[in-house]
C-alpha positions in Angstrom: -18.8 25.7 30.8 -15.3 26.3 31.7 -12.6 27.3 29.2 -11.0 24.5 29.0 -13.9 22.3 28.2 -15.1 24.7 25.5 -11.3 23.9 23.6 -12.1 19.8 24.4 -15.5 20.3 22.7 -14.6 22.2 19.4 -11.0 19.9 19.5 -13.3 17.0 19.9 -15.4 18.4 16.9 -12.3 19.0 14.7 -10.8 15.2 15.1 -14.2 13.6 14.5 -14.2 16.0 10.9 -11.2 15.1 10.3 -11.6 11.1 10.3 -10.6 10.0 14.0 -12.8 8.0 16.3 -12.7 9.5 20.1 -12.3 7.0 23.1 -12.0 7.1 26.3 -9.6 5.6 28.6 -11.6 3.0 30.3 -13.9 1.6 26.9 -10.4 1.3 24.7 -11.1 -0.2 21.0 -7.9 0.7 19.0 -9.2 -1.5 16.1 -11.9 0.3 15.6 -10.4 2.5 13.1 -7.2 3.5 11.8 -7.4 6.8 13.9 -8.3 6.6 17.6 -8.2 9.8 19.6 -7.8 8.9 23.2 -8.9 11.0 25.8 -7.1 12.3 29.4 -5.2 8.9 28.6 -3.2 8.1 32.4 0.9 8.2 31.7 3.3 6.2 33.7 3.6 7.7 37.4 5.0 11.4 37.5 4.0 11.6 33.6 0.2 12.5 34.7 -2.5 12.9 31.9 -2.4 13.6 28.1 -5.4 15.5 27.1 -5.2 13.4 23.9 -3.3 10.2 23.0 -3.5 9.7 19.2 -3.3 6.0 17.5 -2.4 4.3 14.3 -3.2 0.8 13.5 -3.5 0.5 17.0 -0.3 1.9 17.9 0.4 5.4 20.0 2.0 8.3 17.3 0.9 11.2 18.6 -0.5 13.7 21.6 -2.9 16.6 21.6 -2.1 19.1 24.8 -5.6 21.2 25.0 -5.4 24.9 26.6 -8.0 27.1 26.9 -8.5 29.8 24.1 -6.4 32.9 24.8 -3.0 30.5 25.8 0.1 31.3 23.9 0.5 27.9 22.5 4.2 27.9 21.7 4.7 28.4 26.0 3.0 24.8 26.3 5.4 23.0 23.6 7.8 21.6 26.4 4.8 20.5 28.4 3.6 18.3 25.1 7.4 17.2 24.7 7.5 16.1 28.6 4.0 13.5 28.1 5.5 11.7 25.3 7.7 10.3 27.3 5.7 8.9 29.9 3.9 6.1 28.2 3.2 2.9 29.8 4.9 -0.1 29.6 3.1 -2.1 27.7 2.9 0.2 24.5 5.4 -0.4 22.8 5.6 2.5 19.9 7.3 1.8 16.6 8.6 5.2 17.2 9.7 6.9 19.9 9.4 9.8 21.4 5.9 10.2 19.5 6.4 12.1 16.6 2.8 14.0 16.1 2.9 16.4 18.4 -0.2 19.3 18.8 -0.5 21.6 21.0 -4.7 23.6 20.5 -7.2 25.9 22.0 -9.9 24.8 19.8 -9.5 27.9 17.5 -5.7 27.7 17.3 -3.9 24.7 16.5 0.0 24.3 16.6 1.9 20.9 15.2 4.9 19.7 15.2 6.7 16.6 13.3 9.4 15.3 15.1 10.2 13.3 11.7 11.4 17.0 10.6 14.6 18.0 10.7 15.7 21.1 12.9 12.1 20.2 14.3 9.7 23.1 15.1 5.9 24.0 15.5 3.6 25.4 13.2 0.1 26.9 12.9 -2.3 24.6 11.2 -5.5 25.1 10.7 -7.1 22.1 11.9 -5.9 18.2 12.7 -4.6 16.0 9.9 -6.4 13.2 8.8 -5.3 10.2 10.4 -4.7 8.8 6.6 -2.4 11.7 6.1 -0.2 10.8 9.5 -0.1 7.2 8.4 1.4 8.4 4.8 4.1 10.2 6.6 5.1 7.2 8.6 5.0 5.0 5.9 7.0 7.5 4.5 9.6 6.9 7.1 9.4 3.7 7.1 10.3 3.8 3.1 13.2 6.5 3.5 14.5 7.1 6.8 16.7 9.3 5.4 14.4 11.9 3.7 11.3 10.8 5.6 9.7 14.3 5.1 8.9 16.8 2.3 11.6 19.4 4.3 14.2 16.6 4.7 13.8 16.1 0.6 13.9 19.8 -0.3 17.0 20.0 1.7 18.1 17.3 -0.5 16.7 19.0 -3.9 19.5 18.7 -6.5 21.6 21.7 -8.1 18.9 23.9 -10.6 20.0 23.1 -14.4 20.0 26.8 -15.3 19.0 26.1 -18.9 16.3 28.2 -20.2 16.7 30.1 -17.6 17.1 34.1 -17.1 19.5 35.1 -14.9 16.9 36.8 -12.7 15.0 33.3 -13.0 17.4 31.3 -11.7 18.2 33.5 -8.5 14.2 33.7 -7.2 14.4 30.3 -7.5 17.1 29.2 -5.7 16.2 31.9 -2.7 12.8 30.1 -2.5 14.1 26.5 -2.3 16.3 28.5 -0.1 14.1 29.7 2.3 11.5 26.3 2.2 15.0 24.4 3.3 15.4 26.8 6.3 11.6 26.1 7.0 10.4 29.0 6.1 6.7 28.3 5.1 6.3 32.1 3.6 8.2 33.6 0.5 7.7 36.7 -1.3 9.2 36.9 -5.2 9.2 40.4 -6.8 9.9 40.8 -10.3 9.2 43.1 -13.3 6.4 42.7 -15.4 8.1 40.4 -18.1 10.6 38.8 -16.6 9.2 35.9 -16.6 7.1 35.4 -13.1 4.7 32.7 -14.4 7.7 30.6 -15.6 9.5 31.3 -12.2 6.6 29.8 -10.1 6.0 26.3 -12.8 9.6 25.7 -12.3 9.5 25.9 -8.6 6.2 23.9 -8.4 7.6 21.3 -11.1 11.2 21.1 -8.6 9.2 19.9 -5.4 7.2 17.7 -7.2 9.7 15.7 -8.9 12.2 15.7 -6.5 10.5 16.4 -2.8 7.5 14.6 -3.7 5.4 17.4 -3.0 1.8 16.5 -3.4 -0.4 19.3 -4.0 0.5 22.5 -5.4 -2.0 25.3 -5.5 -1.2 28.1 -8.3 -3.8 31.0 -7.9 -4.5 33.7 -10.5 -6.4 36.6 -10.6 -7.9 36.8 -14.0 -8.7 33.9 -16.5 -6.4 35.3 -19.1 -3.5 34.8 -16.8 -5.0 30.8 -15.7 -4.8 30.1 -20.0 -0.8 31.5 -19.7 -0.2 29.7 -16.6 -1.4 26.2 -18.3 0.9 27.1 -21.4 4.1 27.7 -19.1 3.0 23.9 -17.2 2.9 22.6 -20.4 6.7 22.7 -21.0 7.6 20.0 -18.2 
């Protein structure tokens, strides 16, 4: 089996885990589910082929540009970029360019949300659930302003210092910092009792009350330290 059909197999494995239905071309159902995965779907004339087409409710949102395992992925983001605009005429997209844009190998997966400000790609470690890219646009649809959870952190309000230490207030601020400069990865270093645990609720309780952040995982390393961690939550 070539390469390339070794990513199509595991990337058809991942979208059918992951809640989408996978057509082809030729037997087209879009109602068949509210995520249909199209595959080597024809483009208007100089456009060629998209590996995948992705559908909501029946309508095109997003493309999946497969590359066999080994490709740099962020080399191919242009190609993905360049079939989004070659759909055919009778689609008629509620947005446009498409906004879900992947780019995989089967073992790697890169994504990119054009609802995003500043736009860029990121590793993920699988597709999203087609529930999960009909949120977003709903999303969108709701607040066109801040459509996505980096357009509302940008947007966060100034930090009430209150209760705060000094030290406190400066990690947190270089976190929201960093997360609006799409950053996904922050380190915080402080001294044992200055007040870490109360640092990372205060973070965690400022994206979900005012970016609408979902799900938080907080992860400790010894019970004792889960029982503190619940006390600190406790004061939102």
């Amino acid at each position: 089996m070539a390469r390339e059909a070794r990513a199509r197999k595991e990337i058809d494995k991942q979208l059918a885990a992951t809640g989408w239905l996978i057509q082809s071309q030729n037997a087209l159902k879009l109602d068949a589910g509210l995520g249909v995965a199209v595959r080597e779907f024809a483009l208007e004339k100089g456009h060629g082929r998209v590996d995948y087409l992705l559908f909501l409710n029946g309508q095109p949102a997003g493309v999946i540009e497969a590359k066999p395992e080994g490709t740099t992925l962020v080399e191919v983001e242009r190609q993905s970029s360049k079939y989004v605009e070659g759909l055919p005429d009778w689609m008629k997209p509620p947005v446009y360019p498409l906004p879900f844009i992947y780019e995989s190998t089967g073992a790697e997966t890169r994504f990119t949300n054009w609802y995003d400000p500043d736009a860029r790609s990121r590793r993920v470690f699988t597709f999203h659930q087609p529930e999960t890219l009909a949120e977003w646009s709903r999303q969108v649809a709701a607040d066109d302003e801040h459509p996505t959870l980096l357009a509302r952190i940008r947007a966060m309000p100034e930090l009430d210092e209150t209760g705060l230490w000094g030290k406190q207030a400066t990690a947190i601020r270089n976190v929201e910092s960093s997360l609006a400069q799409n950053r996904p990865r922050s380190l915080i270093q402080m001294a044992t009792g200055s007040g870490k645990t109360f640092t990372a609720a205060t973070i965690c309780y400022r994206l979900i009350k005012h970016a609408n952040a979902k799900r938080i995982l907080f992860l400790v390393d010894r019970s004792n330290l889960g029982k503190q961690t619940k006390l600190e939550f406790d004061k939102f």
